[in-house]
NUFIVEX-178003 format. One record per residue (C-alpha): residue number from 0; z, y negated, x negated. Coordinates in nm, 2 decimals. Layout:
<atoms>
pos|z|y|x
NUM|Z|Y|X
...
</atoms>
This chain:
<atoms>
pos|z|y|x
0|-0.39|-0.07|1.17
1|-0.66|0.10|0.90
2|-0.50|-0.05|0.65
3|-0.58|0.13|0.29
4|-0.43|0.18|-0.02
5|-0.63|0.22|-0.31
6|-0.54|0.51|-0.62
7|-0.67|0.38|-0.93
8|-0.63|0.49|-1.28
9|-0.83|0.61|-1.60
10|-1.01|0.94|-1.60
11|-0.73|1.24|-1.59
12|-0.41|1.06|-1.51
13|-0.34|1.25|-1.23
14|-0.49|1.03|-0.97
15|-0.66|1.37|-0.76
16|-0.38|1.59|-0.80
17|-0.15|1.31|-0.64
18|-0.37|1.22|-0.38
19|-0.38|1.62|-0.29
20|-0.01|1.65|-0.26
21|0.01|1.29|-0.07
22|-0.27|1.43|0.23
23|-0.22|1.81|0.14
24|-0.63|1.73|0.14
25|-0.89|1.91|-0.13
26|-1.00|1.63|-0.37
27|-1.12|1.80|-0.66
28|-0.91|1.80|-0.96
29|-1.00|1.88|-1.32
30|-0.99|1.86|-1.67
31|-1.27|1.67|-1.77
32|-1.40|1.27|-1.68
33|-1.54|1.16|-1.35
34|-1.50|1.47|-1.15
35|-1.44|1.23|-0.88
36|-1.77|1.06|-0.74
37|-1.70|0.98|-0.38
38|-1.40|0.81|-0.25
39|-1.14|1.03|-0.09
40|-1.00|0.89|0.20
41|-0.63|1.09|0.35
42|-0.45|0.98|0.64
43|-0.06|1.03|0.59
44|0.24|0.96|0.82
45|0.50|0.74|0.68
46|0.86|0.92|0.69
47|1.12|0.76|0.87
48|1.42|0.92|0.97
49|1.46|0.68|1.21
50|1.21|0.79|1.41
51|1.44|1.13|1.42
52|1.73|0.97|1.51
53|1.56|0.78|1.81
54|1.43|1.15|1.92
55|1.82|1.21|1.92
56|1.90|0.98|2.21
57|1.58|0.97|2.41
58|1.49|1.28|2.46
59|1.03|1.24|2.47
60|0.76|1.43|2.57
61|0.60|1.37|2.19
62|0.67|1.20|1.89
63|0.43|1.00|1.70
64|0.50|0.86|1.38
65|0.27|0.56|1.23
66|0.04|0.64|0.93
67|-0.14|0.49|0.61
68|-0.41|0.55|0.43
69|-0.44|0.63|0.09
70|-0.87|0.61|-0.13
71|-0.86|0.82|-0.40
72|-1.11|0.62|-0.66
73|-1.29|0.78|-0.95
74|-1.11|0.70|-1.29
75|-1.27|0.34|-1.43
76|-1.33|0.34|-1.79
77|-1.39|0.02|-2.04
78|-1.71|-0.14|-1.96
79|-1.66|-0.08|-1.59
80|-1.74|-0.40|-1.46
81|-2.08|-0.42|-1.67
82|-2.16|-0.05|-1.54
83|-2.01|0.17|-1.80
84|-1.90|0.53|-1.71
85|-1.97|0.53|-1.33
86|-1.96|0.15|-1.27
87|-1.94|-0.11|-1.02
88|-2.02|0.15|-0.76
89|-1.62|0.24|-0.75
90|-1.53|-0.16|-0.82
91|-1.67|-0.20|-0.48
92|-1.45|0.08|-0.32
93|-1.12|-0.07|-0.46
94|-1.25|-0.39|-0.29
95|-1.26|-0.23|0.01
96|-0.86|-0.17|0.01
97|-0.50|-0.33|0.10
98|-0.34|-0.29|-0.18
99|-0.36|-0.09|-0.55
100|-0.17|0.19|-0.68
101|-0.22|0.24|-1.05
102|-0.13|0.53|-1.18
103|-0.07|0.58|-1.54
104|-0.03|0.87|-1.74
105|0.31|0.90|-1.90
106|0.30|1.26|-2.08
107|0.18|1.46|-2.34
108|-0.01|1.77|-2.30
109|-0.30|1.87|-2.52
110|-0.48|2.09|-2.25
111|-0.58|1.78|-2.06
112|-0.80|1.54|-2.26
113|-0.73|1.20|-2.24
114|-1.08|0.95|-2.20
115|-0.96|0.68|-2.50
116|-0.80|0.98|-2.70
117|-0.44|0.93|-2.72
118|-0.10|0.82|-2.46
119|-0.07|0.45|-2.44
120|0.02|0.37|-2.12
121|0.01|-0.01|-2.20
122|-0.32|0.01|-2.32
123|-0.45|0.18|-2.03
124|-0.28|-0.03|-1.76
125|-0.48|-0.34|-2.03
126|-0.84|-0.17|-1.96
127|-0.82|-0.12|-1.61
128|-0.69|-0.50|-1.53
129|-0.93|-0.62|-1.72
130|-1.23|-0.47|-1.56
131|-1.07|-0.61|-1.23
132|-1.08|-0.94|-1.40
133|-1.39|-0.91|-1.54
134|-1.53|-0.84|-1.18
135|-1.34|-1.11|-1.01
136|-1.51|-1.37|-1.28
137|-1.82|-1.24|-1.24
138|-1.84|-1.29|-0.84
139|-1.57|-1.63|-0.85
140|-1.86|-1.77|-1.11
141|-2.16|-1.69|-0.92
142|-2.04|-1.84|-0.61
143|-1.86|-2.15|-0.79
144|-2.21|-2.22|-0.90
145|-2.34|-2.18|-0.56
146|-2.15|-2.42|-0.43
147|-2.05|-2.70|-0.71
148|-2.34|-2.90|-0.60
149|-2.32|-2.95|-0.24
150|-1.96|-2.97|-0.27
151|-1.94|-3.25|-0.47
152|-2.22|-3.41|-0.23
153|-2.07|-3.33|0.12
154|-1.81|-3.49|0.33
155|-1.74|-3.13|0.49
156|-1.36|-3.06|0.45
157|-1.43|-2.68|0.43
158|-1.66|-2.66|0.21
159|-1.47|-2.95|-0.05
160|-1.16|-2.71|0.01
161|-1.38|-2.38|-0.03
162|-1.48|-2.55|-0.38
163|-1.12|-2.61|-0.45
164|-1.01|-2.31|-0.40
165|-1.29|-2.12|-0.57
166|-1.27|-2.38|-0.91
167|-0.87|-2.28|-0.87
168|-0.93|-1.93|-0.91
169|-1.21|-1.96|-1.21
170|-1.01|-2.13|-1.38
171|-0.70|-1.86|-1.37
172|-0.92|-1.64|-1.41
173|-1.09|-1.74|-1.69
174|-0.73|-1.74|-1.86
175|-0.68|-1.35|-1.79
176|-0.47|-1.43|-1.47
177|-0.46|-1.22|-1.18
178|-0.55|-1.36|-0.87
179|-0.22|-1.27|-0.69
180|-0.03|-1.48|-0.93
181|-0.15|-1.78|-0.78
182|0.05|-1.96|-0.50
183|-0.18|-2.09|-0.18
184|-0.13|-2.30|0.15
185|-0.14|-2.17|0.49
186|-0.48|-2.42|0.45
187|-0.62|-2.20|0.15
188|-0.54|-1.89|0.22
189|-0.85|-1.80|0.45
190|-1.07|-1.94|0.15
191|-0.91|-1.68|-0.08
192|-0.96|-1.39|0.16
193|-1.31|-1.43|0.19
194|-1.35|-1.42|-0.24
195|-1.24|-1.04|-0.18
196|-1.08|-1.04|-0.49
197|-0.95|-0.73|-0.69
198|-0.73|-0.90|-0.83
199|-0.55|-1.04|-0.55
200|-0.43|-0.74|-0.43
201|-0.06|-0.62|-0.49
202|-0.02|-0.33|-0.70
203|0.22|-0.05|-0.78
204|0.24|0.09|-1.11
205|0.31|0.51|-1.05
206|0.41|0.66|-1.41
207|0.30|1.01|-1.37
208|0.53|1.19|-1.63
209|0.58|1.57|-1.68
210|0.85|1.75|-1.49
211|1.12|1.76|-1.78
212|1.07|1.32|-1.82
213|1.09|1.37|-1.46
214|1.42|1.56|-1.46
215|1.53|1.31|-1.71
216|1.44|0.99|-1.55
217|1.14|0.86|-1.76
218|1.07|0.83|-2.12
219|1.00|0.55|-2.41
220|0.66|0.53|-2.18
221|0.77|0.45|-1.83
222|1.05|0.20|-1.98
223|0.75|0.03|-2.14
224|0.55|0.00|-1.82
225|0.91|-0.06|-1.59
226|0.88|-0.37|-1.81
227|0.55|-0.46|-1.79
228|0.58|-0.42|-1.40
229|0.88|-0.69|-1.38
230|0.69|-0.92|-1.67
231|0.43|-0.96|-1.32
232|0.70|-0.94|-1.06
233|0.54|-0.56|-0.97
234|0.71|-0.27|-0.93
235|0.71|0.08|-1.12
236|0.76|0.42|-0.97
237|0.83|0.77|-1.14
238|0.64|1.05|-1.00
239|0.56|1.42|-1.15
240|0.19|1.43|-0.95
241|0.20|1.81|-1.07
242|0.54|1.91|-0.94
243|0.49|1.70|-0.62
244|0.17|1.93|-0.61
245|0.39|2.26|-0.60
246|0.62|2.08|-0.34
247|0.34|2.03|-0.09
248|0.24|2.33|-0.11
249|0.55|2.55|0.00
250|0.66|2.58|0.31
251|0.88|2.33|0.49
252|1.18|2.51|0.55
253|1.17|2.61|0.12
254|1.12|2.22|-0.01
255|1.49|2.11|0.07
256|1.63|2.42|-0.16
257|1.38|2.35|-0.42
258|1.40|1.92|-0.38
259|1.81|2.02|-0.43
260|1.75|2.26|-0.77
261|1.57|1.92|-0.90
262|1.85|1.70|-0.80
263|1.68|1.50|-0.54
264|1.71|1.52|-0.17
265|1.34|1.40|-0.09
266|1.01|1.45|-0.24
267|0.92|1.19|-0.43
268|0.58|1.16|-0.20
269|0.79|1.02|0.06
270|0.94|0.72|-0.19
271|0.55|0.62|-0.29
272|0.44|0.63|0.13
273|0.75|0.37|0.17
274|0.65|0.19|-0.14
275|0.32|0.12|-0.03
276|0.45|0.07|0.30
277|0.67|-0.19|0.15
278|0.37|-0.32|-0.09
279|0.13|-0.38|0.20
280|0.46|-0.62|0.36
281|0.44|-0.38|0.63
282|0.72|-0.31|0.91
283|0.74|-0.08|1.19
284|0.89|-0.14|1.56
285|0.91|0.15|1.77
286|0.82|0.23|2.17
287|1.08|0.51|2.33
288|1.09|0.65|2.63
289|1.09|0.98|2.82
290|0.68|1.05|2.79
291|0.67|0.92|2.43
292|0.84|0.75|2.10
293|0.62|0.61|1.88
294|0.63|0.40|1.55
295|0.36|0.10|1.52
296|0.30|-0.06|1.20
297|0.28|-0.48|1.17
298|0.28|-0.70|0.94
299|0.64|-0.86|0.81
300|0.67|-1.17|1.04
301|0.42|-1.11|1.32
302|0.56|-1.25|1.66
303|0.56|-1.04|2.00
304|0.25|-1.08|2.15
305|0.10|-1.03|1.88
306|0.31|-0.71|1.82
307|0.20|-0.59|2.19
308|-0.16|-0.64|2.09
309|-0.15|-0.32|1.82
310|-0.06|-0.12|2.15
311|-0.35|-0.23|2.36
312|-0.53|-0.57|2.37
313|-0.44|-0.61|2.72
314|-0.10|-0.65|2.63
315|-0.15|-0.97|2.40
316|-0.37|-1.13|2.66
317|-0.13|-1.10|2.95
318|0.19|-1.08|2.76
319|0.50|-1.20|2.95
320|0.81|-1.13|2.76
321|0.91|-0.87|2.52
322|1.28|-0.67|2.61
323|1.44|-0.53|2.30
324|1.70|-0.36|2.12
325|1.78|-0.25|1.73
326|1.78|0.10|1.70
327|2.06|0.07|1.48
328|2.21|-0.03|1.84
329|2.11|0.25|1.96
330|2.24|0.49|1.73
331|2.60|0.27|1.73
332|2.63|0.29|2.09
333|2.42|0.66|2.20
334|2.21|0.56|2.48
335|2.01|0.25|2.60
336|2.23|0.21|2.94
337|2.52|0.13|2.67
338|2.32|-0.10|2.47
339|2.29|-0.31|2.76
340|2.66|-0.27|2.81
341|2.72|-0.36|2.54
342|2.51|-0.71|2.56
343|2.26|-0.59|2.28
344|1.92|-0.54|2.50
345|1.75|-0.96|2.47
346|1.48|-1.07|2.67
347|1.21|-1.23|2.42
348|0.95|-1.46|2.46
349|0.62|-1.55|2.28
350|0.76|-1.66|1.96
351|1.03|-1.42|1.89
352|0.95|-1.25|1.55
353|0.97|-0.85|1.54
354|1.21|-0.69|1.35
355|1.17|-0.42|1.13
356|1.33|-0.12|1.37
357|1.30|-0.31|1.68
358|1.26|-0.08|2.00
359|1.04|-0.27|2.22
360|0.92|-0.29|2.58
361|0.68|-0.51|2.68
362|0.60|-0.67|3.01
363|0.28|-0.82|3.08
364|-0.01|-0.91|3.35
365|-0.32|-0.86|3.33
</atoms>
């Protein structure tokens, strides 16, 4: 699954240096506005020490864990939406992902300008919503008045319901609302996928903060944006983009003394990859055997066959039954010959719902 989380932010919050640390890739970073034109796009595996543990008991031939994506997007700036500072150019590449993380700048520090002038983390996290609203109303009210005629004309259910759903949204809109606020039928939701809207997307606040605030757990700032976060039933997350920089770039066998001299047994990398995991309402089942364990990624709630279809197609179309286990089975009872002793390997059929940490095996014919 290409599925794409989006870094946004104002100029020089940190966005770049994060995203460099995240894919160990080369987005430039620097001290000045807009030095980020282009979207970078990084692939990075999702850490799950599950995955290890299966490795344990079932001894493959390879190990592949799944992955996400993460688009580093140039820094928006007030005026965005009506093509201030580098415009609806980059509007259109946070349309283009899953879900948002906005990262704010939570520090002081006089040797890297700041685009409105001063720390105000609130303020910033104000500008860049607002942009997103301002381009979700601009594209909701052109196509409200594309269709308001012929809606209110025609005795085609879709389009009546497309209206519906469209007025629904101006209107929230039009109140400062966020799209994802809003609460939609199995009926509607198809009609609000195709409005692409920014602001529908869930979002992750990342309060980038300066190694000591790190050390310490936050500041006046990051309380003020942990609060803002709940106030829209998001979630915050602490990160020190610079000293997760220095992380990625030591070797592996140095970070777990260096993680410990912090106080923290993990980078802090690793809790943003789960968080957007999470944010995405993502889970992952897992294939073993002796040629290969794997971790797939689905979406929370996605039945078997459906499941089977991530692996190949084929697999969807001729799907039989699913035979499974929890890998918290497997790591009770040490091997899948006593997992079926023990009565915990099931036969599924076509509407069994995956489990996040399923081990699956799938039968099909094709």
């Amino acid at each position: 699954m290409a599925l794409q989380i989006g870094i946004v932010g104002l100029p020089n919050v940190g966005k770049s240096t994060l995203f460099n640390a995240l894919t160990s890739a080369k987005a430039e970073a620097a001290n000045y506005p807009f030095c980020t034109i282009d979207p970078n796009v990084g692939v990075v595996t999702v850490p799950d020490p599950r995955l290890d543990m299966i490795t344990h008991f079932i001894k493959p031939q390879r190990v592949i864990p799944t992955t996400i994506e993460f688009v580093d997007i140039a820094g928006l700036v007030k005026g965005a939406s009506q093509g201030e500072g580098l415009g609806n150019q980059f509007l259109s590449h946070i349309r283009q992902t899953d879900a948002i993380v906005h990262v704010v700048r939570c520090f002081e520090d006089p040797n890297v300008v700041h685009v409105a002038g001063s720390v105000d983390p609130l303020r910033d996290i104000d500008i860049i919503n607002t942009e997103l609203l301002l381009a979700d109303f601009d594209s909701v009210d052109k196509r409200l008045k594309r269709i308001e005629k012929q809606a209110k004309t025609t005795q085609d259910k879709k389009l009546k319901m497309e209206f519906e759903v469209t007025l629904k949204t101006h209107e929230a809109i039009s109140k400062g609302q966020p799209a994802r606020a809003l609460e939609w039928s199995d009926l509607e939701k198809p009609f609000v996928h195709e409005l692409h809207l920014l602001t529908a997307k869930p979002v992750l606040y990342v309060c980038n903060v300066s190694d000591t605030d790190f050390s310490a757990g936050g500041n006046q700032w990051t309380k003020q944006v942990e609060s803002k976060a709940a106030a829209e039933n998001n979630k915050s997350l602490l990160i020190c983009s610079s000293l997760e920089a220095e992380i990625s770039q030591l070797p592996v066998n140095e970070r777990a003394e260096f993680l410990a001299s912090l106080g923290s047994d993990e980078p802090g990398l690793n809790r943003l990859i789960l968080a957007g995991y999470l944010l995405l309402g993502l889970d992952t089942y897992f294939t073993a055997g002796e040629k290969e364990v794997r971790a797939w990624t689905i979406p929370r709630g996605t039945k078997a066959p459906q499941a089977a279809g991530v692996i190949h197609t084929d697999f969807e179309k001729g799907f039989i039954r699913a035979e499974t286990y929890s890998s918290e089975d497997l790591f009770k009872y040490k091997s899948e010959p006593a997992v079926k002793e023990a009565g915990k390997y099931r036969s599924e059929g076509k509407d069994y719902v995956v489990k996040d940490g399923d081990i699956l095996f799938f039968r099909f014919n094709v």
